[in-house]
N, C-alpha and C positions, 0 to 999 in steps of 0.2 A: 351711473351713480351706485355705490356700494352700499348692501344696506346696515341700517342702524343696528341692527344686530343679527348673528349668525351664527350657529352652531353647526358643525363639521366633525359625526363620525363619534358626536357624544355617546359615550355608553357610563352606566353606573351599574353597578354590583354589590348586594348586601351579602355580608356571610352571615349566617347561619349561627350562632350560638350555638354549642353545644353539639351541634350533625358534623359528620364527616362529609355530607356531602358536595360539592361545589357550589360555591356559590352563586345567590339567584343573581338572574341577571333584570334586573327592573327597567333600564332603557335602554335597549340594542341599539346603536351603529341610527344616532337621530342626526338628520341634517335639517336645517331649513334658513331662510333670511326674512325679517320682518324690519320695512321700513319705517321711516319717523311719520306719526300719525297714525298707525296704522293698529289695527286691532285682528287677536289672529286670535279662532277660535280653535280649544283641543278639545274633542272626544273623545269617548269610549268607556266600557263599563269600569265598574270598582276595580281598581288591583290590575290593572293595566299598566300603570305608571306613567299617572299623565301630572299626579302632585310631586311625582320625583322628577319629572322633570323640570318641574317651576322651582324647584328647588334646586337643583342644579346652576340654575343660568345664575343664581341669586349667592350658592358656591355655601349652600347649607348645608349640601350633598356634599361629595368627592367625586369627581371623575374616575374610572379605571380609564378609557382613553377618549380622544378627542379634543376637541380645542372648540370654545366657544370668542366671539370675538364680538367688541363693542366700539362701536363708531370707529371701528381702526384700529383699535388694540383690545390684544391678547388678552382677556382676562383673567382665564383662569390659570396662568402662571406669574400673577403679580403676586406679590409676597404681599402678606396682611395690611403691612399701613400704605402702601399703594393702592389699594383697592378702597382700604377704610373710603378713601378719598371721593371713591364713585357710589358710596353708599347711599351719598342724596341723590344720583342720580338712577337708581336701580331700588324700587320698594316691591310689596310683597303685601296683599289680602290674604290671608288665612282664613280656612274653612270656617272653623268656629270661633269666630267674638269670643264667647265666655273663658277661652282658653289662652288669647292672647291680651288680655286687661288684666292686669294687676287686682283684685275686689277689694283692695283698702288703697287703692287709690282712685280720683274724683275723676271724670270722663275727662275733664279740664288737664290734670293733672300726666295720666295716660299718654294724649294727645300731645302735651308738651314735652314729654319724655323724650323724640326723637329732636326736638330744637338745642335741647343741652348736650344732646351726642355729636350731633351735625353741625350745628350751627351756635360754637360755646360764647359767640362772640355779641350775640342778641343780650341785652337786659332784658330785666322782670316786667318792664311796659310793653317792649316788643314782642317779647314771646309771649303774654295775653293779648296783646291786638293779634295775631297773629294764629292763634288758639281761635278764636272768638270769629273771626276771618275763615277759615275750614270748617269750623263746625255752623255755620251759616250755610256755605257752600254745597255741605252735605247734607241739609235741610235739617239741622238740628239749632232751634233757639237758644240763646244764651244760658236760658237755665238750667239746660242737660247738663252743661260745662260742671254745675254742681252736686249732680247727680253721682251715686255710685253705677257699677256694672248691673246688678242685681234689682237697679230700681230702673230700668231700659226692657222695655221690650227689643222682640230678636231681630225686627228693624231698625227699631231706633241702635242697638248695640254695633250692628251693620255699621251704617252710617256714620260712627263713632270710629270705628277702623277705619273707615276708608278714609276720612278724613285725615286721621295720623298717617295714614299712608302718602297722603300728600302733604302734609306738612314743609316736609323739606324739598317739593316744587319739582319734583323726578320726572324723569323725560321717557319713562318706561314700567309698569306695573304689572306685577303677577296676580291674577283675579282667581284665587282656588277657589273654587266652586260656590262663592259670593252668595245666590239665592237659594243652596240646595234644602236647607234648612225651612227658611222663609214658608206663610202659605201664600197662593198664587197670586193672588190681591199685592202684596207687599211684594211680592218677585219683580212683579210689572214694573213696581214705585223704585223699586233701586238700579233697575236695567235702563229705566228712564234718565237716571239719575247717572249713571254712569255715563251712558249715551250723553247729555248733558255735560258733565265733565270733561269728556272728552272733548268735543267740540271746541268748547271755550279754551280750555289749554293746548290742543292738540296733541294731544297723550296716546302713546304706542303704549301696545299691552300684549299681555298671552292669556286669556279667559280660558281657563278649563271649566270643563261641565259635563254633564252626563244629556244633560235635557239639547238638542239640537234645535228646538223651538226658540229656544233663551238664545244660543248661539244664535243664529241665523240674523237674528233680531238686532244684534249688536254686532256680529263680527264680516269683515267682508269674504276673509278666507277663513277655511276651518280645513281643521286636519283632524285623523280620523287615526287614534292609536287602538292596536287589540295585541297584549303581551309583550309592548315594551317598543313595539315598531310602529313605525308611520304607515298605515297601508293607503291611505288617499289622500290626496290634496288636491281641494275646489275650491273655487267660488262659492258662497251660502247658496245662492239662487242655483247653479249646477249641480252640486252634490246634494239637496232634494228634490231637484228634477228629475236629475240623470245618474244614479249613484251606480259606478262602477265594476264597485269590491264588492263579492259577497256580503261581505262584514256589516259595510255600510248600507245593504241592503235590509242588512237584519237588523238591525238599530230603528231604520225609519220603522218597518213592519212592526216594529213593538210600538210604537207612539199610539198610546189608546186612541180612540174616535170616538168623538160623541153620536156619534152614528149607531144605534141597534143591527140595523143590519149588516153594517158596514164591519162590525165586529165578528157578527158569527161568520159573514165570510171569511174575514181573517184566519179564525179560528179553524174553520173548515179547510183550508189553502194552506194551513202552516205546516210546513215539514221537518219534524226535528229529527236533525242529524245525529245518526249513531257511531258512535267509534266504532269501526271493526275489526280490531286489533291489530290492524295495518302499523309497526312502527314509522315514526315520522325525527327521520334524521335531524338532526341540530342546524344542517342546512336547509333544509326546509322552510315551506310557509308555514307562518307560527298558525295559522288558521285550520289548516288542513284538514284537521282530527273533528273539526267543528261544522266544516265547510260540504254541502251534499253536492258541488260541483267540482271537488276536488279530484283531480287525475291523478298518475303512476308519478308526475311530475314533479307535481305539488308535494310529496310527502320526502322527494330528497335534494331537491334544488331551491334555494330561498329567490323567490322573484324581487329583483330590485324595480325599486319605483322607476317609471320609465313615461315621457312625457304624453298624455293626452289631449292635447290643446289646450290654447285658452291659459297656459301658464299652469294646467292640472296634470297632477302625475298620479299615478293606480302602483303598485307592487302587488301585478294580479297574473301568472304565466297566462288566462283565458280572455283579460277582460276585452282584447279587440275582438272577442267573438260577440260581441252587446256593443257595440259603438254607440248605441244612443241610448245605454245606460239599460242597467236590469229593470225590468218592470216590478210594481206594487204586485206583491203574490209569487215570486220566483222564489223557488227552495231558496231557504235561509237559515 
């Protein structure tokens, strides 16, 4: 069975205003496939490009190359009103509420926005049963419907997006970084909530995040991006048990602990990596410069991800030297 969706060798490029320089490259050479139901988590720090990629599959982006494909078809070479087509099926959470609500227009109002794009063929009754029907689902009573942006807390406005996002009943959603905002009280309340939604629809998704806790929580696989590339793919429960890649080693090692002691040994055990003016070829691991286990290897040869069991894959030229995963405390 093929999956419901699949990206093949995506890369994206922004140029540069103004510099002579070449342009950046924000997603090198992504592949991956995520089935129907299924919920796929992305990490990595800020400026990684893990929003350019949810952006991408959703063709806000451009491609420089690669082919992304949807239940069977080509998407990113359908011309605009063929695609329009798949718009209810393909939506998109944005990082911040505040920026994608209209402030003079009513949560109601907002909400109903993607029914007259998608769906011109609903009346004025159906698109308020219908409004009224999401914003329920998304635990918002009917009186928010009359609310503005500005009179919603950063939950309630959450909730308010996500809702329009499923308005039009989409078989696929982009989750940019949904609770980063939120405090951890209300984090819980919409990972719940999602989790929840999913179930009942059986909604496939791409959650990015920074927090791997949130992930873990909701997603069964997660990928793990550092400067544009995929460097691990796991299972939630594998890749914090047994994380393979440097990278993802250093990710978990930063997850504070409420532990006192558990911190200063942290602190004690941390190794941070110096550059030492070793250049590191464009074929390269993007990590290398970062990485205090990196070889002669690492700084001219790019490791392609290459299969670890279990349906997991590492782009690490070392990591069979750790078969059962780096320990908590190895250079990172």
């Amino acid at each position: 069975m093929s999956a419901l969706l699949e990206l093949r060798g995506v890369t994206v490029r922004y140029r540069l205003h103004g510099a002579r320089q070449a342009p950046l490259t924000a997603v090198d050479d992504v592949s991956f496939g995520l089935d129907a139901g299924e919920m796929l988590g992305l990490v990595g720090e800020s400026g990684c490009g893990k929003s350019t990629l949810g952006r991408a599959i959703l063709r806000l982006v451009p491609l420089a190359s690669g082919e992304i494909h949807w239940d069977g078809d080509r998407v990113d070479a359908l011309g605009a009103g063929a695609f329009r087509r798949l718009r209810s099926e393909l939506q998109y959470v944005f990082q911040d509420p505040n920026a994608c609500l209209d402030p003079r227009m009513t949560i109601a109002q907002s909400v109903a926005e993607p029914l007259r794009a998608l769906m011109p063929a609903l009346d004025a009754r159906q698109r308020t049963q219908r409004v009224l029907q999401l914003l329920s689902e998304a635990g918002l009573q009917a009186e928010f419907g009359a609310r503005y942006p500005h009179q919603l807390s950063g939950g309630q406005l959450q909730r308010a997006v996500i809702a329009r996002a499923l308005v039009p009943d989409p078989r696929f959603v982009v989750f940019d970084e949904p609770v980063s905002a939120l405090d951890v009280s209300v984090q819980g309340q919409i990972v719940n909530l999602l989790a929840g939604i999913r179930r009942g629809r059986g909604l496939a998704g791409l959650f990015i995040s920074h927090n791997l806790a949130v992930v873990a929580s909701l997603c069964e696989r997660v990928m793990v991006m550092f400067r544009g590339r995929i460097v691990e793919t796991a299972t939630s429960a594998a890749l914090i048990a047994a994380p393979l890649h440097p990278y993802t080693r250093a990710l978990l090692d930063a997850v504070p602990s409420l532990d006192p002691g558990e911190r200063a040994r942290a602190l004690r055990r941390r190794v941070l990596p110096v550059a030492d003016g070793t250049p590191v070829s464009a074929a390269g691991c993007a990590y290398a410069l970062r990485c205090p286990l990196a070889v002669s290897r690492c700084r001219t040869e790019r490791p392609a991800p290459v299969p670890a069991g279990a349906g997991r894959e590492v782009a690490c030229h070392r990591a069979a030297e750790w078969p059962a995963g780096l320990p908590a405390g190895a250079p990172s």
